[in-house]
N, C-alpha and C positions, 0 to 999 in steps of 0.2 A: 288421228284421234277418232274415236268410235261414236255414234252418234250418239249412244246412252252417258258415256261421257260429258260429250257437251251439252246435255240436259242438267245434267246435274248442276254445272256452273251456271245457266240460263236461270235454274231452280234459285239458287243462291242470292241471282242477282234482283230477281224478277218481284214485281209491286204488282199489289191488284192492281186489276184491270177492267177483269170483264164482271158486267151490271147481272143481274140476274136471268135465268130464263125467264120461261111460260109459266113452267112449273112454281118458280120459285114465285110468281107474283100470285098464283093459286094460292099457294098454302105460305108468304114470307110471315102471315101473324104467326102461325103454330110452329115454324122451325127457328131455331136461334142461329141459325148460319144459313149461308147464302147457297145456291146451286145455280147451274147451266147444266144446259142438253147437248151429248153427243153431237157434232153437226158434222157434215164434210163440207171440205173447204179449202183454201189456199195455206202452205207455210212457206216464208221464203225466210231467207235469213239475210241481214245486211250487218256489215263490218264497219262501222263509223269510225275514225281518228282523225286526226290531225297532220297536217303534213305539209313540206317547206317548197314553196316553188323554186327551182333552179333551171337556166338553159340548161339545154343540152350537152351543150359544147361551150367552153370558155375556156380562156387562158389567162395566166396571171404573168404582167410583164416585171421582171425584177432589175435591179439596177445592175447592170456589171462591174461597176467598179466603186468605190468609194468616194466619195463628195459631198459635194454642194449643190443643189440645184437652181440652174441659174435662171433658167426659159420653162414652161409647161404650156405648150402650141392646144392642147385641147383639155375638156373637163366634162363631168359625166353627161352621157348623153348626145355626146357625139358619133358621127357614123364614121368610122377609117376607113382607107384601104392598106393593102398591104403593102408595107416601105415607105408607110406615111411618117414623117418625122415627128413623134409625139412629146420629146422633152429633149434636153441641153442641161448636162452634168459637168460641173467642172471638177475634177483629181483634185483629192488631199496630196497634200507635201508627197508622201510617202511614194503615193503610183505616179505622181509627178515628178518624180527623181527616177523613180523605176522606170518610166518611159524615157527622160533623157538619157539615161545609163543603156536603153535600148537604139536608140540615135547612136550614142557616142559611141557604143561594140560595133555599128556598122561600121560606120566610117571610118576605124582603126582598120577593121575586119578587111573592106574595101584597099586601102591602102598597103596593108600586107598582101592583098593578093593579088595585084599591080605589081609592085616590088617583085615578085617571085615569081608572076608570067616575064617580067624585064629577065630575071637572072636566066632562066630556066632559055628563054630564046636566045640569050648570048652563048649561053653553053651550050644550046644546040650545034651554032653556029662555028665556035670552035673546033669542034670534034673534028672536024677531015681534018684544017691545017696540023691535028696534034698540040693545038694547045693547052686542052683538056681530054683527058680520060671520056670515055665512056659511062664509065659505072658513076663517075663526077656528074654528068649532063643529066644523069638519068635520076641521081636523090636530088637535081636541083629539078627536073618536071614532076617528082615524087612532093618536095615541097610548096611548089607549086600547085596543085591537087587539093594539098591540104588546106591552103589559104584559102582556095576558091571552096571547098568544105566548110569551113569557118564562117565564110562569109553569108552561106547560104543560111548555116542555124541561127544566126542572130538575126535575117532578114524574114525567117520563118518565125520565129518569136515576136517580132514588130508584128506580123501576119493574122497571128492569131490575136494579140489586141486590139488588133483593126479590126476585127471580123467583131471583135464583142460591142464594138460603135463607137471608140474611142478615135480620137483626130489628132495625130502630131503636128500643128503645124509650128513658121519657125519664133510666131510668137505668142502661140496661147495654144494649149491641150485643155481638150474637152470631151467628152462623149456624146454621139448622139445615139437618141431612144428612138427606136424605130417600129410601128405594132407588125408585128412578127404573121399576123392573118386579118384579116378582114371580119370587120362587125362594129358591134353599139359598147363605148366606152362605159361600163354600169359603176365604174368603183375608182376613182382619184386620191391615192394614198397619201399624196404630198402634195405638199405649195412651195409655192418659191421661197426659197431661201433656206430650207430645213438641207439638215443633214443626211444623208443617208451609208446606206453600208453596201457594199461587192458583194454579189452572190457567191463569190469563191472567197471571200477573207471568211467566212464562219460555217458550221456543219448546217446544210440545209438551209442558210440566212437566206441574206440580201435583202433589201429594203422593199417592200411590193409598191411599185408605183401605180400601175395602172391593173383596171383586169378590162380583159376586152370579151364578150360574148356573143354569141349567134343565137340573137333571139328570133328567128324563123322555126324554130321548134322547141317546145319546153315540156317537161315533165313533173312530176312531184315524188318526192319521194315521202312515207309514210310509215311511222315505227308501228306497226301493227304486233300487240299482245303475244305473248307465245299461245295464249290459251285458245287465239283467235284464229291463229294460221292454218289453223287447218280447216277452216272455211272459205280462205283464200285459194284462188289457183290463178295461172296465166290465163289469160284471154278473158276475165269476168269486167264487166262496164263497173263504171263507176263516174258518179257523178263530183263534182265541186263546187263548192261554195265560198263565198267570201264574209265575213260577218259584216264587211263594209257595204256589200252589196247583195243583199240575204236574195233578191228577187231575180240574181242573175246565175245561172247554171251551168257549166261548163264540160263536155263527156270527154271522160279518157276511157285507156285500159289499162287492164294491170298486164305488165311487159315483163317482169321478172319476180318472182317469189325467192329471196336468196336463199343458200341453203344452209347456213348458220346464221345465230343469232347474237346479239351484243348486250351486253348489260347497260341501261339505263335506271337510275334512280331505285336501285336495287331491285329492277323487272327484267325478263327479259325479252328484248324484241329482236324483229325482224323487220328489215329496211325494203316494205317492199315498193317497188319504183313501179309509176306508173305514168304512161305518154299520153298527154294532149292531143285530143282527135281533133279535126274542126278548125273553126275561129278560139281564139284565144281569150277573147273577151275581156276581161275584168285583169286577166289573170297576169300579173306583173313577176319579176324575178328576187326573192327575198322575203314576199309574201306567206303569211300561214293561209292553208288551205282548210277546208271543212271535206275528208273524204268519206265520202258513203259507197262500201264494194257491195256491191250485189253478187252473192252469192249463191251459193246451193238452193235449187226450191222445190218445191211438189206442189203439184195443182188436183186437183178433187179426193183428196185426203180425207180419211177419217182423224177427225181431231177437236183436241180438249182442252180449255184452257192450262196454260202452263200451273197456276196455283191449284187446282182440283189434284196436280199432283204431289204425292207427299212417300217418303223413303221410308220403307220397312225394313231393318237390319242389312242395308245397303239397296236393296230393290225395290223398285216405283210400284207404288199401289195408289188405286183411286179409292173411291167411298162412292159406290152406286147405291142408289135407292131402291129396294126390289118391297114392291108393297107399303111403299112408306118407311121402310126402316134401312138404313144405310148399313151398305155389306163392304167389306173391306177385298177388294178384286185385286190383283198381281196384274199389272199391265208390261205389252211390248211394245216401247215407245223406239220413235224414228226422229227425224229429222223435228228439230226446235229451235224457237227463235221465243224472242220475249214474251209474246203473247201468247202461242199456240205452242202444241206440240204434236205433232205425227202417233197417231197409236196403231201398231201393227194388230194388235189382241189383246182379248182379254174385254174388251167392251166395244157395243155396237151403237150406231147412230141411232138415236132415237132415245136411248139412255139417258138418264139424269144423275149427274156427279157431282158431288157436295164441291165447294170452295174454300170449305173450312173442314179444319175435323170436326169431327159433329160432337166426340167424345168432348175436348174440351172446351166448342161453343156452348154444350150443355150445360158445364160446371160454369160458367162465366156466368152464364145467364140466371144459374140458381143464386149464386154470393150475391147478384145484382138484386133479384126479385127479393132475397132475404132484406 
C-alpha cells in the first residue's frame, strides 16, 4: 500500500485534534476557521487491535474409545508429566464386545495353531518310515504357517487397542488416559460420569477431555485490518495490555505477518501472530489482549496536521495563507498517522495552513452573523 494511500484512509478516519498556532491566536477574532504552522517533527504510525492469548504449544487429549468416565486423577491447573495417568474410561457394550470378540479370536487362533504345529511335527516324523508322503508333510508345515499367521493378526489387533489405553483384563475393561507430553492442564472437558465418544467412531470426533499446554512461552495472535497490513511487518515491537490491568505492559514482537487473509464479520483480516518477549506478566492463556504494533516512522519531518489536509479531484491540497489570504497548494504527502502527516512539497516550515476550508467556514460564519 502506498503511502498517499494510506493517507487518505487516516483522512477519513481522523477528528480534530490539533489547537491553534501563533498565527491563529494573532488573528482567531478576524478568521472564522482555525490554522497551524508548518512545524518539523516526529510521524510514527501505530497499529492497535485486539488479540487472543494462546501457548505456544498445546495439545488436545481426545478419548479413544467410547464410554463412560469412571476416575478423572487431575483438573485444570495441574502440572503432568508424560505417562501420567489423567482419566479411567470404561467401554460401551459395543467396544466391550469388540474387545472380548478380540480375546476370543486369540484363543481360538492360539488353539489352531498348537493343533497344526502337533500335525505338521507328526508328519514330519512320519516321512522316513513311508508313512506319509512328502508333499502330505509339507501342506501339513504349510498349514501350520498359516495358523501361526492367524494368530499373529488377531494379537496385533488386541496390540493396537492397547496402544490406544484400553486394558483387557479378565474381569473388567477399561481404558486409561494418559497425557501424551508434559505441561499445565488449562481445559477439563468432562467429569465423572458423563458420556463420551472414540476419536475413530466419528469424522474428526471424539470427545476432548483434557487439553494440556506449555505455558513457558506464549504468543498472541491479532486480526489486524487489511487496510492496516501494510504497516505491519516482521520484527516491529509491540506492546500489551490488559483492560484488567491498564498499568501493566507487556513487549512482544511480530513473528509472522501471514500471507492471506480471512474473512471476519464481513472484513477482511489478517492473523498476524505475535511472541512474548520477557516476563509474561498479567498475561494468562484465553485472555484478550490490547495490541499496539509500532510501526513505520520518520523523525525530523516536515509536517502538518492531518485535518489542514483536504482532496481536490482525488489529490491532497492544503490552504496556505500567503498575505492573509488562503491559497489553495497541491501537496506531496509521505508517511501519516492520525495526527500528523509527512509533506514531501509543496509547502515549507514556517507556513500557516488553515484547518478548515476557509471557503466554507466563510459561508458558515455569514448564515450565523445574519
Amino acid at each position: 500500500m502506498q503511502a498517499s494511500d494510506s493517507l487518505l484512509l487516516v483522512l477519513a478516519m481522523a477528528v480534530p485534534a490539533i489547537g491553534c498556532g501563533s498565527d491563529a491566536a494573532a488573528a482567531g477574532d478576524e478568521r472564522p476557521y482555525r490554522v497551524a504552522a508548518v512545524e518539523r517533527g516526529d510521524v510514527e504510525v501505530f497499529v492497535e487491535e485486539t488479540g487472543l492469548v494462546e501457548p505456544e504449544r498445546q495439545i488436545v487429549v481426545k478419548s479413544p474409545i467410547s464410554g463412560v468416565v469412571s476416575r478423572l486423577l487431575v483438573r485444570e491447573g495441574a502440572r503432568v508429566r508424560e505417562g501420567q495417568v489423567l482419566a479411567r474410561i470404561i467401554p460401551d457394550i459395543a467396544q466391550a464386545n469388540s474387545l472380548a470378540r478380540l480375546r476370543s479370536d486369540i484363543a481360538a487362533a492360539r488353539i489352531a495353531r498348537d493343533r497344526a504345529r502337533s500335525e505338521s511335527e507328526r508328519a514330519t516324523a512320519l516321512v522316513p518310515t513311508g508313512g506319509i508322503t512328502r508333499e502330505e508333510a509339507e501342506l501339513k508345515q504349510a498349514s501350520w504357517q498359516q495358523a501361526e499367521n492367524a494368530l499373529q493378526v488377531a494379537e496385533e489387533q488386541l496390540r493396537l487397542v492397547q496402544l490406544s489405553g484400553v486394558t483387557a483384563g479378565d474381569s473388567a475393561q477399561y481404558a486409561v488416559i494418559t497425557a501424551p507430553t508434559s505441561g499445565v492442564v488449562i481445559l477439563r472437558g468432562v467429569e465423572e460420569g458423563e458420556t463420551v465418544v472414540g476419536g475413530t467412531s466419528t469424522f474428526g470426533g471424539g470427545t476432548e477431555l483434557f487439553t494440556i499446554a506449555d505455558l513457558s512461552a506464549l504468543r498472541v495472535k491479532a486480526a489486524v485490518n487489511e487496510v492496516d497490513i501494510g504497516k505491519v511487518a516482521e520484527g516491529d515491537s509491540v506492546s500489551l495490555t490488559l483492560d484488567a490491568f491498564p498499568g501493566d505492559t507487556v513487549r512482544g514482537v511480530v513473528r509472522l505477518v501471514p500471507p492471506a487473509a480471512r474473512q471476519q464479520d464481513r472484513v477482511r483480516v489478517f492473523d498476524v501472530e505475535v511472541a512474548v518477549r520477557g516476563d509474561f506478566g498479567v498475561l494468562r492463556p484465553g485472555m484478550t489482549a490490547n495490541v499496539r504494533i509500532a510501526g513505520p516512522a520518520r523523525t525530523g519531518v516536515v509536517r502538518i496536521p492531518v485535518e489542514s489536509v483536504f482532496l481536490s479531484e482525488g489529490q491532497p491540497v492544503v490552504h496556505v495563507l500567503r498575505a492573509g489570504t488562503p491559497e489553495r497548494i497541491p501537496v506531496e504527502l509521505g508517511l501519516g498517522d492520525l495526527t500528523w502527516v509527512e509533506v514531501l512539497g509543496g509547502v515549507e516550515v514556517g507556513d500557516t495552513v488553515a484547518l478548515e476550508d476557509p471557503v466554507a467556514a466563510a459561508e458558515r460564519a455569514a448564515r450565523v452573523s445574519r
